[in-house]
C-alpha positions, -999 to +999 in steps of 0.1 A: -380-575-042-380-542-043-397-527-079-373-507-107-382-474-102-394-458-138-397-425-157-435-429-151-433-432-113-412-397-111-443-384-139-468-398-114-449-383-085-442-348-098-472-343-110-462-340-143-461-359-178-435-389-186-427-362-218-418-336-191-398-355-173-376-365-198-370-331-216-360-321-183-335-347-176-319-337-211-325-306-208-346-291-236-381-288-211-391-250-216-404-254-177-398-230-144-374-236-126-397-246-095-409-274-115-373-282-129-359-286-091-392-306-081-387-333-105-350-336-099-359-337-062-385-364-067-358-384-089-332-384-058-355-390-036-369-423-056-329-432-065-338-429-102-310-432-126-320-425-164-305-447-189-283-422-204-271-448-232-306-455-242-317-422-239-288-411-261-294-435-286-332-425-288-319-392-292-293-392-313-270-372-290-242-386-266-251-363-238-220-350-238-202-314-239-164-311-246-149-281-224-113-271-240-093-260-214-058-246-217-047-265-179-072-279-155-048-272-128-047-236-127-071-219-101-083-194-128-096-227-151-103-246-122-131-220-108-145-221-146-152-253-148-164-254-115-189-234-135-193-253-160-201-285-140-222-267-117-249-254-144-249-287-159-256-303-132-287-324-131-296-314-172-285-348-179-252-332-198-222-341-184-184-322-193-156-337-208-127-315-204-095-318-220-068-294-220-044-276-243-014-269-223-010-229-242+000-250-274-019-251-304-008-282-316-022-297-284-055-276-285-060-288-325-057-322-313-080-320-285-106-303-305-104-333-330-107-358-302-138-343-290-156-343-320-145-379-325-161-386-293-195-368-312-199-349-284-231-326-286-214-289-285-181-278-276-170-249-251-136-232-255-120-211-225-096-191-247-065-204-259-050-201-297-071-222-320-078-196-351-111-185-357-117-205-389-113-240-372-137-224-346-157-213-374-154-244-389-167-268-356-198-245-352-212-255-386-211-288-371-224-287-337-234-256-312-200-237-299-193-213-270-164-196-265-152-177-237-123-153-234-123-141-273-146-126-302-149-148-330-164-131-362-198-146-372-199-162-336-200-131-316-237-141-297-218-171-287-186-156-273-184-142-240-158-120-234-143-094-204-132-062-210-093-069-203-087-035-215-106-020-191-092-038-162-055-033-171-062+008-170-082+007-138-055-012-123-030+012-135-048+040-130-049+033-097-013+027-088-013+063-111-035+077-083-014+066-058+015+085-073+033+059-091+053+073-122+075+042-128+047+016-130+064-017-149+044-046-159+045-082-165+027-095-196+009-128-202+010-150-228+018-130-261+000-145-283-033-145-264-060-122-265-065-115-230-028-106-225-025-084-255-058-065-242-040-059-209-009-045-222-030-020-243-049-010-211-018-005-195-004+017-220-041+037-225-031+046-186+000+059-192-005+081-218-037+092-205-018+114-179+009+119-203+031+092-188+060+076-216+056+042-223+090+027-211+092-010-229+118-019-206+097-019-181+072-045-199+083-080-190+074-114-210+052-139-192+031-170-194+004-163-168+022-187-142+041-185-109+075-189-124+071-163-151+061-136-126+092-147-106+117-144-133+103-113-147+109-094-110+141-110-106+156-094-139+133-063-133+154-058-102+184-072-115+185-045-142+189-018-118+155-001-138+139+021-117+101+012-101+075+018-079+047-005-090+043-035-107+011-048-123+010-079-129-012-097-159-028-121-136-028-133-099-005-162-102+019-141-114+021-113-092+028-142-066+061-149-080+065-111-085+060-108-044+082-139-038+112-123-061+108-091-046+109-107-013+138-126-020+161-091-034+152-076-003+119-055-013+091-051+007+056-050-008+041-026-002+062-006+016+094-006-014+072-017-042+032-013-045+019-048-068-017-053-082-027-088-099-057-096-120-086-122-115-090-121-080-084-157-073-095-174-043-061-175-024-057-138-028-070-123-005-049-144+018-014-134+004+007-111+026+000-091+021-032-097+006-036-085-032-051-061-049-062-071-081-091-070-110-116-092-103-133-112-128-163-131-121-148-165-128-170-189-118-196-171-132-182-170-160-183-205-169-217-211-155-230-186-182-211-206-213-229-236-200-261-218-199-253-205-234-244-242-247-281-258-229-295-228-250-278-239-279-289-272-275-327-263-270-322-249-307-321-211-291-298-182-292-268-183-266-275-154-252-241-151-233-240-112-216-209-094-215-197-094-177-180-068-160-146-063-143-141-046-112-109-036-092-106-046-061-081-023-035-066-048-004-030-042+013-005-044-015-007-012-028-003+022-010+004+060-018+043+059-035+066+077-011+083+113-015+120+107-022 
């Protein structure tokens, strides 16, 4: 009969104490990461499979992070978490993601759930749950939050600059001669959406542009949205040149409506997005959009939350937007 393969075999084997090997597998070893990937190496090679009850139990934690998401099946959360799950991959912490669905009942609820499930930390991606609750749940138990600044929590919130993004976008379409630049807002009562409104309006007035509210359409930072919000930009007979849109999946419903009344993009109407999502580069034509490190993003709040974990700062940098110029934008035509 084949013998049970033991911590102390993959010590033996790694060259390395029993201690070491099981601060690695839950994740508070201060090792290299040579040494890290050589144990986790030798423990797939010899099939081992820690005892993560036991080990939880001799631990006191439930190995455990809850990820709050606001839908799992959007591409911008999906990439996150991708992230997420990627760094903590082989710590022996494993996600539990719930989502919020943009409501904040919903999100309340799901933040309560996870703590009932005594989950070691929680990461937020955004969404609406006010600062005090937040506030609140890191008193309790390590907290990262992505997408917003949350006062006394700042080292643990990692945040773009939206602001920045929104006025290179529209600077650019500014560049390229467009005067009549509308724009299809996100969510309104979220962070990231207000941000790009405000850089969207810093671009205008910065060349002395007026700020036309009419031509500032409500979203919710889906398809639909962008598709309605064209479809009564057009219908209302208001002049435009350019739209940008407050994220990707919305400027696809913007290119479908225009499509659909007849406008060609970019040839009639010049559109810019913003997270460069995977699938956007292989619209038609493909998008120009702000591209935020996504995936990246969510691999550094589960870096921050190990951190947090090991009883160290967070640490979370500040990433950086960039634009990125493909085929749906061109130089506005003399009438």
């Amino acid at each position: 009969m084949e013998s049970t393969v033991t911590l102390d075999k993959v010590a033996r084997q790694a060259g390395v104490s029993s201690s070491t090997v099981s601060r690695i597998i839950n994740g508070t070893a201060n090792v290299s990461a040579a040494k890290r990937e050589n144990v986790l190496r030798i423990m797939s090679e010899l099939n081992y499979h820690p005892n993560v009850l036991a080990r939880g139990l001799a631990s006191g934690r439930t190995m455990g992070v809850g990820v709050l998401t606001q839908d799992i099946s959007s591409p911008f959360y999906g990439s996150t978490l991708r992230g997420i799950e990627g760094a903590l991959q082989g710590t022996g912490y494993h996600p539990i993601f719930i989502s919020g669905h943009w409501h904040l009942q919903e999100e309340l609820e799901a933040i309560d759930f996870l703590l009932s499930r005594q989950v070691d930390g929680v990461i937020v991606l955004g969404g609406g749950v006010p600062d005090e609750r937040l506030q609140e749940v890191a008193r309790r138990l390590p907290v990262v939050v992505l997408g917003r600044s949350i006062p006394g929590l700042e080292d643990q919130c990692l945040r773009l600059d939206n602001f920045a993004g929104a006025y290179q976008a529209t600077r650019h379409l500014i560049e390229l001669g467009h005067r009549t630049i509308a724009h299809i807002a996100g969510e309104p009562s979220h962070r990231d959406a207000q941000d790009r409104v405000s850089g969207y309006r810093a671009a205008l007035e910065s060349v002395g542009l007026p700020f036309n509210p009419e031509l500032v359409q409500p979203g919710d930072f889906h398809e639909a949205a962008g598709f309605l919000a064209a479809t009564r930009l057009v219908e209302s007979r208001i002049l435009f040149s350019a739209v940008f849109a407050a994220n990707d999946q919305m400027a696809y419903g913007v290119r479908l409506a225009l499509h659909r009344k007849g406008l060609r993009v970019p040839e009639d109407v010049s559109l810019v997005g913003f997270d460069d999502l995977p699938g956007s580069m292989y619209t038609t034509p493909p998008l120009t959009t702000v591209q935020q490190p996504v995936e990246d993003m969510g691999r550094a709040a589960a870096q921050g939350m190990l951190r947090l974990l090991r009883g160290e700062r967070a640490e979370v940098q500040r990433m950086d937007v960039r634009l990125v110029v493909r085929e749906s934008t061109v130089r506005r035509r003399s009438s």
